[in-house]
Every structure is written in structure tokens, then in C-alpha cells.
C-alpha positions in Angstrom: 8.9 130.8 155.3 8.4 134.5 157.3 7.0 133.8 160.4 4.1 136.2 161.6 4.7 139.8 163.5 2.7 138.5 166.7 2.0 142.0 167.6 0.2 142.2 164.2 -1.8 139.3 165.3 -2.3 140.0 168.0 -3.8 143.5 166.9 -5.9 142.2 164.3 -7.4 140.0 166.7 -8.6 142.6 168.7 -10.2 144.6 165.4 -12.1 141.4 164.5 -13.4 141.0 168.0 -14.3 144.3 168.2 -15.8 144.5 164.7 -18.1 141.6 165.6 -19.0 142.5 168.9 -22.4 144.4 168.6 -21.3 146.8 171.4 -18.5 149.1 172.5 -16.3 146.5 175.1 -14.6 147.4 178.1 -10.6 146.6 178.5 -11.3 144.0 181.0 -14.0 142.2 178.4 -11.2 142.1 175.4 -8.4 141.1 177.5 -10.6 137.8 178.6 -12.2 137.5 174.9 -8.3 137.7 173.9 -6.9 135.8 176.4 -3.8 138.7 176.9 -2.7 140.8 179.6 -4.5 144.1 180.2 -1.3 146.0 179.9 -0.4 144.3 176.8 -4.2 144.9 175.6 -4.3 148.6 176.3 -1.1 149.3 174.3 -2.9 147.3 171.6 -5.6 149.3 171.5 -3.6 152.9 172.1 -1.7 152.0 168.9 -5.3 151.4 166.9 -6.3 154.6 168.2 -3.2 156.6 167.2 -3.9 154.5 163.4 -7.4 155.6 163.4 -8.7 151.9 163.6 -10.3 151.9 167.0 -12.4 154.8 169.2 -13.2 154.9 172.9 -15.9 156.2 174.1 -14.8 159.3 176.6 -18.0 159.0 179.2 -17.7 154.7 179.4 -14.2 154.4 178.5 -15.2 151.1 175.6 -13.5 150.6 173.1 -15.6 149.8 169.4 -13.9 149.8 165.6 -13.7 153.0 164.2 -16.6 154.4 162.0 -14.5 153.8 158.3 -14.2 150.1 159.8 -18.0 149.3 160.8 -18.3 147.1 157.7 -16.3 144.7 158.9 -18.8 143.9 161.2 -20.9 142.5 159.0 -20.3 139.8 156.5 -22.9 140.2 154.4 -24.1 143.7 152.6 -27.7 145.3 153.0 -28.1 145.3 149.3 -27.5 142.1 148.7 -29.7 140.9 151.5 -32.6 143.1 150.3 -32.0 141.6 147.1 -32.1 138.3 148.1 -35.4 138.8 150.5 -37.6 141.1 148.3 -39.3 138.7 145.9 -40.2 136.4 148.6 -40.9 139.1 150.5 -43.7 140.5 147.9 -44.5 136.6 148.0 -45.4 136.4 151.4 -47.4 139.8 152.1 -49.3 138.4 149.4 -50.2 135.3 150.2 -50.8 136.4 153.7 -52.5 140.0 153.9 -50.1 140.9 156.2 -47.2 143.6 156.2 -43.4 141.7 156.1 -40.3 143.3 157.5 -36.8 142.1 157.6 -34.7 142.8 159.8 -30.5 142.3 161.3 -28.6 142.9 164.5 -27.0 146.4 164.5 -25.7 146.6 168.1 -28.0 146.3 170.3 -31.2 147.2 168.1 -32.9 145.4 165.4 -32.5 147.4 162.0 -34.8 146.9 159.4 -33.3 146.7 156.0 -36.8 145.5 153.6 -40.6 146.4 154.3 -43.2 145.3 152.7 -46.3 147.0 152.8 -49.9 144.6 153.7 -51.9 144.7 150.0 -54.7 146.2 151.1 -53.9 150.0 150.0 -54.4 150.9 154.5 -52.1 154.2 155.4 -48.7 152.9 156.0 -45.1 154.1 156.8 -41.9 152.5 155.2 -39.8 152.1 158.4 -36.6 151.3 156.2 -33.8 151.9 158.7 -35.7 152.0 162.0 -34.2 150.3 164.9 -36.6 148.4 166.7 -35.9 146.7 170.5 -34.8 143.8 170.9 -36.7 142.5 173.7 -40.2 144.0 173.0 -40.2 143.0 168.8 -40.6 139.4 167.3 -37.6 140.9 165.0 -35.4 141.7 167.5 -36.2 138.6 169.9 -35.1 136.1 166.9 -31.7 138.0 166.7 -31.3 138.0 170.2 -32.2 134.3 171.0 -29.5 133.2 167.9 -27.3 135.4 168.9 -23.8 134.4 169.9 -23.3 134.1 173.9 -22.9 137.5 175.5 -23.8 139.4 172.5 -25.4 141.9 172.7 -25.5 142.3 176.2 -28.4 143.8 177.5 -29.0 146.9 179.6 -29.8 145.9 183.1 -33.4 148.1 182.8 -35.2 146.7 180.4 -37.4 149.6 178.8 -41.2 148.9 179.4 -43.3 150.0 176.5 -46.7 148.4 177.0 -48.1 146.6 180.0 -46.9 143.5 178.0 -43.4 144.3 177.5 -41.0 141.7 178.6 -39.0 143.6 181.5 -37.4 140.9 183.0 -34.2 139.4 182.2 -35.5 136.3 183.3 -38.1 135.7 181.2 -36.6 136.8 178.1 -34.2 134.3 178.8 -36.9 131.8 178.9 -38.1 133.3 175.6 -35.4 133.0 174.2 -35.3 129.1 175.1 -38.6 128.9 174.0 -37.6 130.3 170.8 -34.7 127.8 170.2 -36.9 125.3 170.6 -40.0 126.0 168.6 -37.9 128.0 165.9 -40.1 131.3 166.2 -40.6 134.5 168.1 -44.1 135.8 168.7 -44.9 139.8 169.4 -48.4 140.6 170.9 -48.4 144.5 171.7 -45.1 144.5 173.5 -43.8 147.4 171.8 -47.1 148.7 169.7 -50.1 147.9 171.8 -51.9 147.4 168.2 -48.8 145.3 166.7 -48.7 141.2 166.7 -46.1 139.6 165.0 -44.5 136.7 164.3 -40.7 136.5 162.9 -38.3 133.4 161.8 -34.6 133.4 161.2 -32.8 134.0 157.6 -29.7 131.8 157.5 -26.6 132.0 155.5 -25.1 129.1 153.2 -23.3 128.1 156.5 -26.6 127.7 158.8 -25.3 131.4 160.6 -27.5 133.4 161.5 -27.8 137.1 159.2 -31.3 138.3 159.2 -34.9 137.7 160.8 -38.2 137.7 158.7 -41.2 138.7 160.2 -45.2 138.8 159.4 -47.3 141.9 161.2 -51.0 142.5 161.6 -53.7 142.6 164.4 -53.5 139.6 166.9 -56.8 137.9 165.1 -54.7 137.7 162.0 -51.6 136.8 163.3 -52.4 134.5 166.4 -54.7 131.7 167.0 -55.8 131.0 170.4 -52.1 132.3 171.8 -50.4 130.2 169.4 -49.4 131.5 166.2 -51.6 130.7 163.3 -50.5 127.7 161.2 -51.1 129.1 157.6 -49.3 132.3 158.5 -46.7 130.5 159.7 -46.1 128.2 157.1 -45.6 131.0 154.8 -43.5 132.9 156.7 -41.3 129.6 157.2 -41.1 128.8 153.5 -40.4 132.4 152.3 -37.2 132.8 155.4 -36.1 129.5 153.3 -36.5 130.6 150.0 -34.7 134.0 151.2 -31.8 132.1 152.8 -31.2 130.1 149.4 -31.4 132.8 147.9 -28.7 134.7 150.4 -26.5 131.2 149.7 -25.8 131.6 145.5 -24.8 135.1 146.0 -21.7 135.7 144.6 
């Protein structure tokens, strides 16, 4: 039997943690992620360089998979998740009023890959492809509060949109803990002073994490005394399961 090139390993180990980082990476973060010298690391990633694999960033010096590579960084495709999420997603701004976005981690925003307009024919914008903060959206709080330890790593300012942003690091980490534990984030004009929102997580056929799935309106339609309202909620909880099913029998 051919034993392994280490040094192949060893490089493709470095291209999947970089892949599935969510952020450019430092030297000193991949030689602890990697558990390698940073001399040996460095060479590593001067060789992916020269092959066109890996870039570095001139002004921080981090290191992040080159542009042809960024798919690797997700496992599943936007297609297929819009695919998947749509019908339930038509389901759900029906049977609620409200307007629906889905969204996924994409560094250190919230992306939104399906919208879904409220049925009541009011002016709207699709906002297909608009990154949204993580901190200040019910989206982008699911993804960060499921997200795997240290990724992504936040700036140490948080940027304050309203007077009800979360700014402090904190109490987003309480958030997120409260989020664990009651299995939803809640948004109350933290990023649009006129936005309230509530969003759940979209699994994959392995329990992982791939999406969030969130309902959007004025606070009296989304909230109920602080809490978030128990019809809405239901809905949006049944439609993220339907979507995740549906995300499961993909081929």
C-alpha cells in the first residue's frame, strides 16, 4: 500500500481550514488550528501561494483560499438551498403576513440567498444577496450563536446602528446563550429602527448547521409583550423543518 506525501497532507489540511474558516487567519491562528510549527506553516502556505491556492492579504498579512477555491467553503450550493427553502418559504409569508428571508454565514456577514415578499402588495425591495450584520439581525445572530467556536470572530467595535444595537461583546454572548437555549433569535430595530424579526436555524441531514429562516414585520406583528408571538413562531418553526427535510433528500 503507498503511504501518504505528509507534506500533501499536511497542505491540504491547511486549504480545508482555511476554506472553512469564515475569515482571513493569521500564521500564528493556523499553526495552533494545525498543530505545526510556524516555520513549517509558512512554507506551507508560500507553496499554495506560488500554486495559486491561497492569498494573503498585503495590509493584515492573513492568509484566506484563493477566489477559484471559495466553494469549498461551503458544502452545500445556493441553488439548491433556495430550492429546497422556497415553497415553504411562500408557505410561511402566507400563513403569516409577514415578509421571509433566508439567510447563511458568508464570513463575517449574513448573506441572504431567498426573499420572500409580505402578501400584501406594500413597496418592497428584493434584498437577494445583501449581507446583513451579524450582531444587529435576528439572521445573522442565529448563525453566529451556532456557529463553530471562534468563527467568525468578531471585530472588537461592534458597529452601533440604532440605540438598540447590541454593542457589547458581552451581551451578545449572553444572546447567543439565550439563543441556544430557547432555539430562536429575536430582532427589534437593532439594525432598522422599523424592522422586528424573529429567525430559527435550517439544519442539514446531519443536524449542522447551513442556513437561518427568518419572519419580518413591525414589532406588533412579530412580538408579543417582548416575547415573540406564538403563532408566528410556530410557523416559522415548522417551515425551517420542512426546509431542512427538504435540504436532507437532495441528491
Amino acid at each position: 500500500m503507498t503511504r501518504p506525501v505528509q507534506s500533501v497532507l499536511r497542505a491540504a489540511s491547511l486549504v480545508t481550514l482555511l476554506a472553512g474558516a469564515g475569515r482571513p487567519l493569521d500564521l500564528v491562528e493556523i499553526s495552533a488550528a494545525v498543530e505545526l510549527p510556524k516555520s513549517t506553516v509558512h512554507g506551507l502556505l508560500a507553496t499554495l501561494r506560488s500554486a495559486g491556492w491561497v492569498e494573503q492579504d498585503r495590509s493584515t498579512s492573513r492568509y484566506r483560499v484563493s477566489h477559484r477555491l471559495d466553494g469549498l467553503a461551503r458544502s452545500v450550493d445556493p441553488a439548491d438551498l433556495r430550492s429546497a427553502a422556497t415553497p415553504w418559504m411562500d408557505r410561511l409569508a402566507a400563513e403569516t403576513g409577514l415578509e421571509v428571508q433566508l439567510a447563511w454565514p458568508d464570513r463575517d456577514e449574513a448573506v441572504i440567498v431567498q426573499h420572500v415578499y409580505r402578501p400584501d402588495n406594500s413597496p418592497q425591495r428584493l434584498r437577494v444577496g445583501e449581507g446583513l450584520p451579524l450582531h444587529a439581525t435576528a439572521l445573522g445572530k442565529v448563525l453566529l450563536a451556532h456557529a463553530r467556536p471562534g468563527r467568525p470572530v468578531l471585530p472588537d467595535r461592534l458597529e452601533t446602528f440604532t440605540r438598540f444595537t447590541l454593542s457589547s461583546h458581552d451581551d451578545l454572548a449572553a444572546e447567543s446563550t439565550r439563543i441556544l437555549r430557547d432555539g430562536y433569535a429575536v430582532e427589534s430595530g437593532e439594525y432598522f429602527p422599523d424592522i422586528t424579526a424573529i429567525a430559527v436555524p435550517v439544519r442539514d441531514a446531519l443536524g449542522d448547521l447551513v442556513a437561518a429562516l427568518a419572519t419580518l414585520g413591525s414589532r406588533d406583528e412579530v412580538l408579543e409583550r417582548g416575547d415573540a408571538a406564538k403563532e408566528v413562531l410556530t410557523c416559522l418553526v415548522r417551515a425551517a423543518g420542512f426546509v431542512s427535510r427538504a435540504m436532507a433528500m437532495l441528491p
